[in-house]
C-alpha positions as CSV (number, residue, x, y, z in Angstrom):
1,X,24.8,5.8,-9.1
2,X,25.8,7.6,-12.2
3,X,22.8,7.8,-14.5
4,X,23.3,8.7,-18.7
5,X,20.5,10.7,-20.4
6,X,21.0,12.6,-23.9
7,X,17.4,13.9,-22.8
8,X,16.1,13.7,-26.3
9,X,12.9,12.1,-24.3
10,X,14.0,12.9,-20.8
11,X,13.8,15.7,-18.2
12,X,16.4,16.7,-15.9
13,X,13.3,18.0,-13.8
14,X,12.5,14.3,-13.0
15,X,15.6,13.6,-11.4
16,X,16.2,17.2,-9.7
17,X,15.6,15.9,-6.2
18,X,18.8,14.1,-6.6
19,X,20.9,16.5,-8.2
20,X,22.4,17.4,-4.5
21,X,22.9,13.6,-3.0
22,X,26.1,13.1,-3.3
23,X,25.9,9.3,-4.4
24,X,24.1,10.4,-7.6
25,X,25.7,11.9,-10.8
26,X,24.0,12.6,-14.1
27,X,26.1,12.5,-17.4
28,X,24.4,14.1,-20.4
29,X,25.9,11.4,-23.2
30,X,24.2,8.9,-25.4
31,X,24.7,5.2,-25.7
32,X,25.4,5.5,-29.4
33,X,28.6,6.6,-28.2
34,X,31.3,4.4,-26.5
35,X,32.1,5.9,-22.8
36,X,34.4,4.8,-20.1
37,X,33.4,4.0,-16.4
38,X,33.8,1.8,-13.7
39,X,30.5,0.4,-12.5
40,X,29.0,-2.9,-11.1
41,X,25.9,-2.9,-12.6
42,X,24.7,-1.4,-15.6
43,X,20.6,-0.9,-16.3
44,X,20.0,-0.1,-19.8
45,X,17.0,1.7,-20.4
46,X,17.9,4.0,-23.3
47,X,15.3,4.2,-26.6
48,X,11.8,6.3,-26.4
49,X,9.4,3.6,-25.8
50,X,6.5,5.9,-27.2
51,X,5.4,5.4,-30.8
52,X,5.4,9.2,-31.7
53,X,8.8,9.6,-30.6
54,X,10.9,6.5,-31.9
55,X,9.4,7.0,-35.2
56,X,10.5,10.2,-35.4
57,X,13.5,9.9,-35.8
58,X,13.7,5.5,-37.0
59,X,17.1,5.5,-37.8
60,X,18.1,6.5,-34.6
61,X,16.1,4.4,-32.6
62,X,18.0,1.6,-34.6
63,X,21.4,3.0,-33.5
64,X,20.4,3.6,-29.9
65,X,19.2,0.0,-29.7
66,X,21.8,-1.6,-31.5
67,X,24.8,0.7,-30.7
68,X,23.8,1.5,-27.3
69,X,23.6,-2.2,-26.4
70,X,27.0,-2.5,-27.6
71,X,28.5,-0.3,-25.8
72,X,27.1,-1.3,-22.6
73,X,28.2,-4.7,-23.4
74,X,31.9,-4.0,-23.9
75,X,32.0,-1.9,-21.1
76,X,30.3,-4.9,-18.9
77,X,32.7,-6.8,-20.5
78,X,35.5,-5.0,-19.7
79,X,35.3,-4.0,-16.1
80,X,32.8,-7.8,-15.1
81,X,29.6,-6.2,-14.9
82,X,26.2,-7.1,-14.7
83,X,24.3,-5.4,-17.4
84,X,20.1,-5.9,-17.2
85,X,18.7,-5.0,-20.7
86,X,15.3,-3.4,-21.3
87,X,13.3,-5.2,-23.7
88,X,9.6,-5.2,-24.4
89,X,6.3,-6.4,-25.1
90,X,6.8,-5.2,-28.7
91,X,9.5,-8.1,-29.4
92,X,5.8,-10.5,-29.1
93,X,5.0,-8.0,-32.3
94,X,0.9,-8.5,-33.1
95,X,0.9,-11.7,-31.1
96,X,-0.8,-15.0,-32.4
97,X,-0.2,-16.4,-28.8
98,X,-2.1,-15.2,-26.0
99,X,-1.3,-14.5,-23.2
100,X,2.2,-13.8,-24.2
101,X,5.0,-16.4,-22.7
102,X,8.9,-15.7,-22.8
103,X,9.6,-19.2,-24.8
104,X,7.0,-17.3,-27.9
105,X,9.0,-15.9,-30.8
106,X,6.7,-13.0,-32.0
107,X,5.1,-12.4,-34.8
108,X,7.0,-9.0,-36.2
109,X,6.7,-7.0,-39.0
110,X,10.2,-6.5,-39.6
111,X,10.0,-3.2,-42.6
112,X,7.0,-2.0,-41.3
113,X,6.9,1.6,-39.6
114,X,7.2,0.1,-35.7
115,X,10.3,-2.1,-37.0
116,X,12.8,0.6,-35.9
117,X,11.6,-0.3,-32.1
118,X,10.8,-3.7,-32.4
119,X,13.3,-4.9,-34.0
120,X,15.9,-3.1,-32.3
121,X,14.8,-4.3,-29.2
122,X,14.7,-8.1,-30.3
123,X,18.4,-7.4,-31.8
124,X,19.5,-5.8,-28.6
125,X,18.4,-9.2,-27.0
126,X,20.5,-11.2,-29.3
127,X,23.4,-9.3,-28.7
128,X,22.8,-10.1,-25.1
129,X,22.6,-13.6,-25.2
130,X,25.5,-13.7,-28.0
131,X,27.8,-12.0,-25.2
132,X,26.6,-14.5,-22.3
133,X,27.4,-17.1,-24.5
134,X,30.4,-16.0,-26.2
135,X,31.9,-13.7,-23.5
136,X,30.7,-14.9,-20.3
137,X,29.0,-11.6,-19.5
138,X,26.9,-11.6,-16.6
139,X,23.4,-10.2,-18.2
140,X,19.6,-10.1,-17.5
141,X,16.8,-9.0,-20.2
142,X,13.3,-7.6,-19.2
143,X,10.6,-7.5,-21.2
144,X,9.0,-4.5,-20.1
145,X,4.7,-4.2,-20.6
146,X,3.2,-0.9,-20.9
147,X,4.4,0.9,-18.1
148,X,2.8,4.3,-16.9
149,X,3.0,6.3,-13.7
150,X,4.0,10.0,-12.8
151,X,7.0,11.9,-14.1
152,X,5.3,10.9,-17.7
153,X,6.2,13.9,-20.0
154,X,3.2,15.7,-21.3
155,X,3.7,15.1,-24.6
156,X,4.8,11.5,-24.3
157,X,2.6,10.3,-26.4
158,X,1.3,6.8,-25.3
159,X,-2.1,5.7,-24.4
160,X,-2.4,6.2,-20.7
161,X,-0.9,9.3,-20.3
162,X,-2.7,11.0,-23.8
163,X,-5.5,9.3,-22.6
164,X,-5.2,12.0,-18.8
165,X,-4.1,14.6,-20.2
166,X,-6.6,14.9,-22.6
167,X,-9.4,14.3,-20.1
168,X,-7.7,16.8,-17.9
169,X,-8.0,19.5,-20.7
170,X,-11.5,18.3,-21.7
171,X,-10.5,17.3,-25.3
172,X,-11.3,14.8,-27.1
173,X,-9.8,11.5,-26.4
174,X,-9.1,9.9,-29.7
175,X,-8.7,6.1,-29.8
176,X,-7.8,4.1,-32.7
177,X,-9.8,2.0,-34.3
178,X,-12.5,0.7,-32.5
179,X,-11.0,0.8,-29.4
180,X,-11.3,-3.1,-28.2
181,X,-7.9,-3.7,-29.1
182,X,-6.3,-4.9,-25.5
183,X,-2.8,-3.5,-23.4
184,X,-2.3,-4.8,-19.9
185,X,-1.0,-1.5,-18.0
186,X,1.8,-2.1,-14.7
187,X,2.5,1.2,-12.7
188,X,5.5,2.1,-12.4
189,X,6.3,1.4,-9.1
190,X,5.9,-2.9,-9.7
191,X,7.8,-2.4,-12.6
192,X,11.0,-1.1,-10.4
193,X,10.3,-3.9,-8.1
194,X,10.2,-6.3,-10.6
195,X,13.3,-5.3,-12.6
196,X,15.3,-5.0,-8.9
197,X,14.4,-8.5,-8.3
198,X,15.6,-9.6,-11.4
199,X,18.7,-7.6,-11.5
200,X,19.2,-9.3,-8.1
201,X,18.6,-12.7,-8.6
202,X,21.2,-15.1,-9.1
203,X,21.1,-17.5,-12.0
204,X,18.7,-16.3,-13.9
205,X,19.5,-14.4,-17.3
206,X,15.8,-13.9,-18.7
207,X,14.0,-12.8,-20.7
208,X,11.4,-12.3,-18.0
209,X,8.1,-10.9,-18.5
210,X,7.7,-7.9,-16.2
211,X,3.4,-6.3,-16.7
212,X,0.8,-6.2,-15.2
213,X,-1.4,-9.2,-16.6
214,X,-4.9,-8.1,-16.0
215,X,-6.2,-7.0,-19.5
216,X,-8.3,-4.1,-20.7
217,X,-9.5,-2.7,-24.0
218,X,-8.5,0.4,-25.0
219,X,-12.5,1.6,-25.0
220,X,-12.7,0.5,-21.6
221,X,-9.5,2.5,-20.3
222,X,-10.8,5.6,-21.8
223,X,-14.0,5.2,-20.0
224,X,-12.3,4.9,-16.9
225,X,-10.0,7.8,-17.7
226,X,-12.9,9.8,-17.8
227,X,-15.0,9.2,-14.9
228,X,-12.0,8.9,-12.7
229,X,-11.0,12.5,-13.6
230,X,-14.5,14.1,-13.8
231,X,-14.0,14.7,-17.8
232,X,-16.1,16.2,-20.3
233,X,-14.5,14.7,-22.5
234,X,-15.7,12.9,-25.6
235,X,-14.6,10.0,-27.7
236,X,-13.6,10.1,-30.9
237,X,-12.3,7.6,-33.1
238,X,-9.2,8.2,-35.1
239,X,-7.7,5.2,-38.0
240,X,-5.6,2.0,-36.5
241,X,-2.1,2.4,-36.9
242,X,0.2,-0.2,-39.0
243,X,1.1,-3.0,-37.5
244,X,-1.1,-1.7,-33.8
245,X,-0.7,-4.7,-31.8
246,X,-4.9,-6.2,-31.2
247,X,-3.7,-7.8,-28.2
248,X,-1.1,-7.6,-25.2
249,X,-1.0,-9.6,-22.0
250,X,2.0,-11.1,-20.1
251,X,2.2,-13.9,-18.7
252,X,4.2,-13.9,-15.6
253,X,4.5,-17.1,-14.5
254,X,7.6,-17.0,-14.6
255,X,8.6,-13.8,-12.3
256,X,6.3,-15.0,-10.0
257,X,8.2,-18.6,-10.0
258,X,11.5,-17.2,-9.9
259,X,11.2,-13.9,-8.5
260,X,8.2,-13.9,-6.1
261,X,7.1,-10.9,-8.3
262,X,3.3,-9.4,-9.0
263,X,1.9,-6.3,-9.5
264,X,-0.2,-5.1,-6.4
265,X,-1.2,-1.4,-7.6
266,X,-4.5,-1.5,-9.4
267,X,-5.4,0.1,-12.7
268,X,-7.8,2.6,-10.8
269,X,-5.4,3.9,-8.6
270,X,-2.4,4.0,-10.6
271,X,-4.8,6.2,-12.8
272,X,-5.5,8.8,-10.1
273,X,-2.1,8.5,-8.9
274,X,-0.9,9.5,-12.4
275,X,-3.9,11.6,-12.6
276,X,-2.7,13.9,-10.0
277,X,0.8,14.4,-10.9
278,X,-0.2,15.3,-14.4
279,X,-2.7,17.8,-13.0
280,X,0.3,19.1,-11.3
281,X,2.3,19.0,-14.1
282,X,-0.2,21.3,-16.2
283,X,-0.5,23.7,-14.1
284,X,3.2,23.8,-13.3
285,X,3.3,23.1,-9.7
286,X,5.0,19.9,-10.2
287,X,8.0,19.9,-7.7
């Protein structure tokens, strides 16, 4: 496995345990660059998924999307590889259908301040299906839903793991709005299953919706947040976002038609499994 990280969002800490197997190598390079390998399968998974980090720096989110999907498409073109694409539940933008199926189009902002993600994402999806098509190359896409679980940076800055580590340091936890806007959160491990099975299976180029599709508010994760960790916390409300989706649940008929897929790890204990690491992770005893 050769893995590619420019680490603008990544940690070479979360992938230490591997550093001495010799069927793993880590390249520092980003996608926006061309590079040259021989591989089988190709997993693209590069672009900050939080908010705070792909708007900091919009322009390059649009390259790493765009570019990057390029890239990884000539080089699966060149050497006949399978290339899986990560998409998302942004692509649905703030959805008028619900729950979200893979045959709805979205309803996108496309200039507002998410656009950089969003729309990279749903142009790195065309790309993939303009290569199938005009190229023959092998490809999957996965349309990833609010994914949390350890290894999480600190400062990552989405809702689940803001949510802990403000708990954990009895701060505020600031939601925004009025907190019943809704996310459907998959732990991480059913998210690898799901995006190996697809990978996997023959036939079947997506997009596939990969979440978990049991749906909470936002008010009603923070409340659990709490009382799982034994908080002090308080909420406080902070203003909505542009363009802050009010509602988010896949439907995943489909992987569980075509990939005998579901999520089995409940919201409650993913929380206190992300809970702990975190915990860890503050006190720097993470290993």
């Amino acid at each position: 496995m050769i893995c590619l990280d420019n680490f603008f969002t990544g940690s070479k800490n979360n992938v230490a345990h591997l550093l001495s197997n010799p069927s793993f190598e880590i390249v520092r390079h980003d996608l926006v660059h061309p590079i040259l390998l021989e591989v089988d399968q190709i997993y693209n998974f590069a672009c900050p998924a939080s908010p705070v980090h792909y708007q900091s720096n919009p322009v390059k989110t649009v390259k790493t999307n765009v570019m990057g999907a390029i890239n990884m498409l000539g080089l699966a073109k060149r050497v006949r590889a399978r290339m899986l694409q990560a998409s998302t539940s942004e692509v649905y933008g703030d959805p008028k259908e619900h729950p979200q199926k893979e045959s709805y189009w979205g309803h996108v902002n496309p200039i507002g301040t998410r656009s950089c993600y969003d729309e990279g994402k749903r142009l790195a999806e065309t790309l993939m299906m303009d290569y199938h098509r005009q190229n023959g190359v092998d490809i999957r896409i996965v349309r990833i839903f609010n994914t949390y679980g350890p290894r999480m940076a600190i400062d990552d800055g989405r809702v689940v793991s803001n949510f802990i580590v403000q708990a954990l340091r009895n701060q505020p936890i600031t939601i925004y709005g009025d907190g019943t806007q809704t996310r459907s959160f998959c732990y991480v491990s059913d998210l690898i299953d799901g995006v190996w099975r697809l990978m996997n299976t023959e036939g079947l180029t997506g997009p596939v919706n990969i979440g978990n599709p049991n749906e909470f508010t936002i008010r009603e994760l923070a409340e659990m947040v709490i009382s799982l960790t034994g908080s002090h916390s308080e909420i406080v409300r902070l203003p909505l976002p542009q363009d802050d989706p009010t509602q988010r649940q896949p439907d995943i008929s489909l992987a569980a038609q075509k990939l005998g897929w579901a999520p089995c790890v409940p919201l409650k204990e993913g929380l206190v499994r992300t809970a702990e690491y975190f915990e860890k992770a503050l006190s720097g005893t993470v290993t």
